[in-house]
N, C-alpha and C positions, 0 to 999 in steps of 0.2 A: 271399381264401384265406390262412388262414396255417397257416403250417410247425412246428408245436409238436417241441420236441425229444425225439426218439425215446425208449422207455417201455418198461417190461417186457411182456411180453405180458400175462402178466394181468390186468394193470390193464387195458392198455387195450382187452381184448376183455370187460372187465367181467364178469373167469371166476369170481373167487371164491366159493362155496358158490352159482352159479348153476344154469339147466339151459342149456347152451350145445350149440346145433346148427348141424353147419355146413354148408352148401350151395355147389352150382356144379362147376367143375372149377379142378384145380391146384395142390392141396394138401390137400385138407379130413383126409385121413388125417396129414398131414405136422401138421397145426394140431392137431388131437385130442391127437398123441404131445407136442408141446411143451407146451401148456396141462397133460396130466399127469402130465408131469415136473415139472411145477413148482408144484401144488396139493398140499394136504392129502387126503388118503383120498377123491378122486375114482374116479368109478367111467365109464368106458368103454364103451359101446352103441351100437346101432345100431337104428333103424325100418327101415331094407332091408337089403338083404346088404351086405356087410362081407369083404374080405379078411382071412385067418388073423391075428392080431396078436399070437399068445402072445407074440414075442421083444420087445414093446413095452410091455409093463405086467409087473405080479409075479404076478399070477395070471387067467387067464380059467375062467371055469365056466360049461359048458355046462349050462342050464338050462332048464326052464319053470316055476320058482317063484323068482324074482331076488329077491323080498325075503326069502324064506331066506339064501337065500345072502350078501343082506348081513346080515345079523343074525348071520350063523354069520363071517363073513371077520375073521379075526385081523388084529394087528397087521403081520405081513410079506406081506397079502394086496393092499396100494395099493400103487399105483392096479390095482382090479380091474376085469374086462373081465366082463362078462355078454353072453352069445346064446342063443338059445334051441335051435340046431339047426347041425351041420353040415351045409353041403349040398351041398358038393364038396370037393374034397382041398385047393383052394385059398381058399375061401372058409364063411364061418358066413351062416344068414340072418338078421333083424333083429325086433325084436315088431313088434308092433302100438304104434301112437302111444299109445293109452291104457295099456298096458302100460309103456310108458319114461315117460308122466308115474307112474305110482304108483311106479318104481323113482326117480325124483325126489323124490319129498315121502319117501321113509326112506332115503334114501342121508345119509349122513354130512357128503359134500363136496359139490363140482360132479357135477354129470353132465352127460356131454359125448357129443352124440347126431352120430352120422354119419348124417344125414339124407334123401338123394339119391345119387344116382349116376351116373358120367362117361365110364365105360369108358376109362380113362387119359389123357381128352382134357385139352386147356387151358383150353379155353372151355367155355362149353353155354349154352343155356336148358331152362329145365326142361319135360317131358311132363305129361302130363293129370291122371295118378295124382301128379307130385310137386308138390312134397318133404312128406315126411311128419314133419310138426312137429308135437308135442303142444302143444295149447291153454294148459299151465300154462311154455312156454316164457319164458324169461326175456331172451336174446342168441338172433338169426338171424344169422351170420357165410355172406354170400352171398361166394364165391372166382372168383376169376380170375387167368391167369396171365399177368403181362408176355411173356412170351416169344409169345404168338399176336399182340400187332403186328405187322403187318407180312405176316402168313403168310395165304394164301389161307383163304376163307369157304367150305373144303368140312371134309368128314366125316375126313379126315386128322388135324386141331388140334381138331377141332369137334364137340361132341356136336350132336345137334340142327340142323346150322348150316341149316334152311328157316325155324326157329324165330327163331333168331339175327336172320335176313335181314328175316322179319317186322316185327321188334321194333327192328331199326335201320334200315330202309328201305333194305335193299342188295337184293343182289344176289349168287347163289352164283357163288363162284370170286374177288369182290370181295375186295382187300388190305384183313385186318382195321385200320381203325384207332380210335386212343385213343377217339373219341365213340364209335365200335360198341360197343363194351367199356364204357364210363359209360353208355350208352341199356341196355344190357341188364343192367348190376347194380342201374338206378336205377328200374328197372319194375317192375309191380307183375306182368308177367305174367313179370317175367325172374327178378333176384334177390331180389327184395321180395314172390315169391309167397309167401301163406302164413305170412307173420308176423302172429302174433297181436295181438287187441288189446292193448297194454299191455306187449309185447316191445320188444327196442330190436333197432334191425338196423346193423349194423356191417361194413362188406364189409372184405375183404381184398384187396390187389392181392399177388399173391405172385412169386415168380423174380424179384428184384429184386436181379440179380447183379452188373448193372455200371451205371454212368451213363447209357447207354443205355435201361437198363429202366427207368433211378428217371425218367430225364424226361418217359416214355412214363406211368410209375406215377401221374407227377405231373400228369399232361393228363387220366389217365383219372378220379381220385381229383378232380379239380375238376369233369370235370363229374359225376360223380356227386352231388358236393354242389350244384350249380345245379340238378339234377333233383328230387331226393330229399332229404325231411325225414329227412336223417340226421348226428347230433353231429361224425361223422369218418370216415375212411377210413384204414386203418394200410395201411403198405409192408409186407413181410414177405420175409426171406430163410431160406424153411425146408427144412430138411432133412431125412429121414424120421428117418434113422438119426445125425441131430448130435448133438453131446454139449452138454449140459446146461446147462454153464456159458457158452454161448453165446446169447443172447438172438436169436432172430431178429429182432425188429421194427429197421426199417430206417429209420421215417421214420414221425409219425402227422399226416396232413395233416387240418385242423381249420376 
């Protein structure tokens, strides 16, 4: 395993003028806000619900005809956010996977697809319906957060954790550790559901706050690579609401 010197995000989530969907729990909203802060006339979407995010891009328009909307979106409209529906005070809901591919092929920039969902947790494996990734996908960025080492294998940290248990051969209430976390981002039924042929999947180990996480980040991101035909695994110290000129990537283990 080696340790290539930490990268701007974009590069190394391979965002530029891609369609980039991110999956899992632990950031995937925090990773979305950085990649379009940091791209050209990206546009911002979702295939399931989505929490509100006007205060995180220049403009969201609530639509059911999104390639109007990018056709019509000025210059002080990037990074713009497309949904199709509000559906509660707190959140929009998301298209249909064949909808965010065609908002892909006329989008300008990236598009950067919230893909699954976590319910605030750190971990998950993904349910039956997910993740809902279009076929013309270019980057699957499967998420997980340092901070569920260590913490029990129940629904507290854990989206799914029966799932989880399956897929790493625990046990609920079991202390998560670094292999749990590399068996379930390295699976095909964990974080590797669902990526197309001809995608590249790229996990992210995120909350990578202190020494502690990076060496936990650094066990889990090895075996991921012993598991899974994947080029890297990036560290990630993101923040929802960070400012800009701060790069999250922490570390891109290779």
């Amino acid at each position: 395993m080696d340790e290539a010197d930490a990268t701007e995000v974009t590069t190394a989530l391979d965002a530029r003028d891609a369609t980039v969907c991110v999956v899992g729990a632990g950031g995937k909203k925090s990773t979305l806000f950085a990649l379009a802060d940091r791209l050209d006339r990206p546009v911002v979407t979702a295939s399931v619900r989505i929490p509100i995010f006007d205060d995180r891009v220049a403009t969201v328009r609530v639509t059911d005809d999104p390639l109007a909307a990018i056709d019509a979106a000025g210059e002080d409209d990037w990074p713009l956010g497309l949904v199709p529906e509000r559906d509660r005070a707190d959140r929009y809901l998301g298209y249909d996977a064949e909808t965010v591919a065609d908002v892909a092929d006329v989008a300008p920039g990236a598009t950067l697809v919230k893909a699954d969902g976590a319910r605030l947790r750190e971990f998950k494996a993904p349910g039956d319906r997910e993740p809902q990734v279009p076929e013309t996908a270019d980057v699957v960025v499967p998420i997980a957060s340092a901070h569920v080492v260590g913490e029990p294998l129940t629904d507290e940290l854990v989206h799914r954790p029966e799932r989880v248990a399956e897929i790493a051969d625990r046990t609920l209430g079991d202390p998560v550790r670094p292999a749990d976390v590399a068996a379930v981002l390295a699976s095909p039924d964990g974080g590797l559901k669902g990526v197309p042929d001809g995608a590249t999947a790229i996990p992210i180990i995120n909350k990578v706050d202190d020494e502690a996480d990076a060496a936990a980040a650094r066990e889990i991101a090895a075996g991921v690579l012993d598991r899974a035909d994947v080029s890297r695994v990036v560290l990630t110290r993101l923040v929802e609401a960070g400012d800009v000129a701060d790069d999250p990537v922490v570390e891109v283990v290779e």
